[in-house]
C-alpha positions, 0 to 999 in steps of 0.5 A: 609859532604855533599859538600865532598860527592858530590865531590866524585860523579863527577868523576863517572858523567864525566866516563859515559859521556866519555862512550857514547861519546866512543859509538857514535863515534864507531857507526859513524866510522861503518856508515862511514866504510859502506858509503865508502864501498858502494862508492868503490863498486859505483866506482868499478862498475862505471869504468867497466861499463865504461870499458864495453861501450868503448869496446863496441863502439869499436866494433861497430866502427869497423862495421863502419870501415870495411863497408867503407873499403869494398867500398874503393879502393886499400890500403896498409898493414895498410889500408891506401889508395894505388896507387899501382896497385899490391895492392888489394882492402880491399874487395878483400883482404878478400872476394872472389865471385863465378860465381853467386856472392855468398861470400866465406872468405878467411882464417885467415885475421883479420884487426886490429886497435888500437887507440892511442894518434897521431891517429890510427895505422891498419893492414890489410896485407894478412897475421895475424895483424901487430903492434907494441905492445904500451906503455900504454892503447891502445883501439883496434878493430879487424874483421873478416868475415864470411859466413858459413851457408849463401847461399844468393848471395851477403850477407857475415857476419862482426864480430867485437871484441872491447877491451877497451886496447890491450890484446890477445882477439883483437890481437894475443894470443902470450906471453907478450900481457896481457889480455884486461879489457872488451871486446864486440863483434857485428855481422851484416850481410851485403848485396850487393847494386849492382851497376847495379840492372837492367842490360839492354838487348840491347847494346844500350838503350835510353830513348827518340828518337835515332838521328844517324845523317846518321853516320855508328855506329857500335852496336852488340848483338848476345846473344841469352837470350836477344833476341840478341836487338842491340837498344831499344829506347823509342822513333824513330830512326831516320837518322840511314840508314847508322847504321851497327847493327849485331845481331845472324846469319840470322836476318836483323839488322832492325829486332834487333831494338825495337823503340817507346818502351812504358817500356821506353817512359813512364818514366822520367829521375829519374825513368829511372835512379831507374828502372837501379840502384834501387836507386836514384842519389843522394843515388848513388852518395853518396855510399861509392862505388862510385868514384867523377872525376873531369876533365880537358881539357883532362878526358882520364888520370883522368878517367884511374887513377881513374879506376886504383885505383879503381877497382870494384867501380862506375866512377862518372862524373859531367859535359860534357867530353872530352877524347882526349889520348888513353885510356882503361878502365876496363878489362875483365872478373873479372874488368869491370867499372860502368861508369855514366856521366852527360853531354855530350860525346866527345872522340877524340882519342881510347876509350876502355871501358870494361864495362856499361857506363851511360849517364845521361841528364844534360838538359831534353830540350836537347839531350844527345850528343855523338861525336866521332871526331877521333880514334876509340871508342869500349865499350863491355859491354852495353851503356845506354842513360836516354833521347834522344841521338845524336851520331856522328861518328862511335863508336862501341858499342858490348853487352857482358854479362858477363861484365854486370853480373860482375857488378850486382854481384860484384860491388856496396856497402856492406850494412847493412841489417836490422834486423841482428844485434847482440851484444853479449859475445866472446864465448857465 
């Protein structure tokens, strides 16, 4: 009786089991439902926090992009560097100046580059961006400038918008582009470096002692606002008897002379070349403006192509040159050339020079020399010497100063200006 008894009860002991064990996993799949809920929403925000740091680098590379485009030379309708002298440079396709270097923007321009597997692919035509639409993702970034509200001389406004993948907001809003993931935008204001901080006053300056070598060079200035000074020289002139100076009408050229000048004889050639620069030779060198020549037996045709290709940036030679072809360099009054050279000067055949022509001391125990051996050489615009200089020959050297205003207000590299700086949502 009692064993049939308890063979009636196990059933109802085995039930009761079942029922929590029916319980327990209906708990563990709601923890495991909630656990991946949780690890959908960690994925969902991980990738657009992913999707909003790509845009966001995105539009910061395009700050970098257009800063190293405003100090190129020519380029082409992708960006790319052009020996096309029909071709603009990236600044002046996008930028204008007026007479006290104030920016205007022209309308309408918006580089554009999108990033894809074989490398970037730019457009930058005088006219809306031109690319072909990708297949797949394609990051892109596009800039414009702007300068409303801004009165300082050389300061203009970049405004970059980056989208993780090409869609409308980076492109053109036409049919058939869809809409870009994330997008981020940066403003920066940027300034003008000049290229020629402190123009000189007299069309010729030298640091140290002048050594005419009883030559007949010819130096003029007739502008009235800079005292009409043909040489100022931190030490004498000497051998000049024979020098033809001109100055305004009814002063001996003696008189135009300032030698044994104490503002110069009292620097050294470092702060000589920051007192005309603003800056030292090695940022200046380095500047996205600057351009690097290295020369032959023969610099005339290096040199004129550089400047050809070049327009509006600072020539930089390293060691003694030596032009021997006919050669112009610069045009005036909207191209004028920033030439700076360390070392010496020999010129053998007609130089032109529109422009300010700097030359450096390769040796501070020696003196800069500058020969004319044949030809004429005629620089309008303003030579500077950082030490002592010997001149022999008769080149002709005529202050113009609005080359040299060109050149403070419109040559140099665009730079960041601190503080200005903002990130921001598109159309907040």
């Amino acid at each position: 009786m009692r064993a049939a008894f308890a063979a009636q009860r196990a059933p109802q002991r085995g039930a009761a089991a079942l029922l929590v064990v029916v319980v327990l996993f209906f708990i563990l799949a709601m923890v495991t439902a909630y656990a991946g809920r949780n690890l959908i929403f960690e994925q969902r925000t991980s990738i657009n926090n992913q999707r909003a740091s790509q845009a966001f680098e995105l539009a910061e590379s395009g700050i970098d992009y257009a800063i190293a485009l405003l100090g190129s030379g020519r380029v082409d309708d992708a960006c790319a560097p052009s020996t096309d002298v029909t071709k603009g440079t990236f600044r002046q396709r996008h930028l204008t100046s007026d007479v006290n270097g104030k920016y205007g923007v022209l309308p309408g321009l918006t580089p554009t580059c999108m990033l894809l597997a074989n490398g970037p692919t730019c457009s930058c035509p005088n006219a809306p961006p031109n690319l072909a639409a990708p297949v797949g993702l394609a990051p892109t970034f596009q800039v414009r400038f702007d300068a409303t509200g801004i009165a300082q001389p050389g300061v203009v406004r970049v405004i970059s918008r980056g989208c993780n993948s090409i869609g409308k907001q980076c492109y053109r809003d036409e049919p058939g582009f869809p809409t870009a993931d994330a997008i981020a935008e940066v403003s920066v204001l940027l300034g003008l470096n000049s290229a020629l901080a402190t123009p000189p006053a007299a069309a010729l300056t030298v640091r140290g002692t002048l050594d005419a070598n009883n030559d007949a060079p010819v130096v003029a200035n007739s502008d009235v606002a800079t005292r009409a000074i043909t040489i100022d020289a931190g030490g004498p002139l000497v051998n000049g008897d024979r020098m033809r100076l001109s100055s305004t009408p009814g002063t001996p050229g003696p008189a135009s002379i300032i030698a044994s000048d104490p503002s110069l004889s009292t620097l050294d050639g470092d702060r000589m070349f920051v007192s005309v620069f603003g800056m030292d030779r090695a940022t200046y060198r380095a500047q996205p403006a600057a351009v690097r020549v290295t020369c032959g037996a023969d610099c005339g045709p290096a040199i004129a192509t550089a400047v050809a290709n070049n327009p509006g940036r600072v020539i930089w030679l390293d060691g003694d040159v030596a032009v021997g072809s006919n050669t112009v360099l610069g045009s005036p009054p909207d191209e004028p050339v920033m030439i700076v050279l360390r070392g010496n000067l020999t010129v053998s055949a007609n130089l032109q020079l529109h422009g300010v022509l700097y030359l450096q001391e390769a040796d501070p125990a020696a003196p800069i020399t500058w020969t004319t051996n044949a030809g004429s050489t005629t620089i309008h615009g303003a030579v500077v010497a950082e030490g002592s200089l010997a001149m022999h020959g008769t080149p002709t050297i005529v202050f113009n100063p609005g080359v040299l205003r060109t050149i403070n207000l419109t040559q140099g590299s665009l730079v960041r200006i601190p503080g200005s700086w903002r990130d921001f949502t598109p159309g907040g």
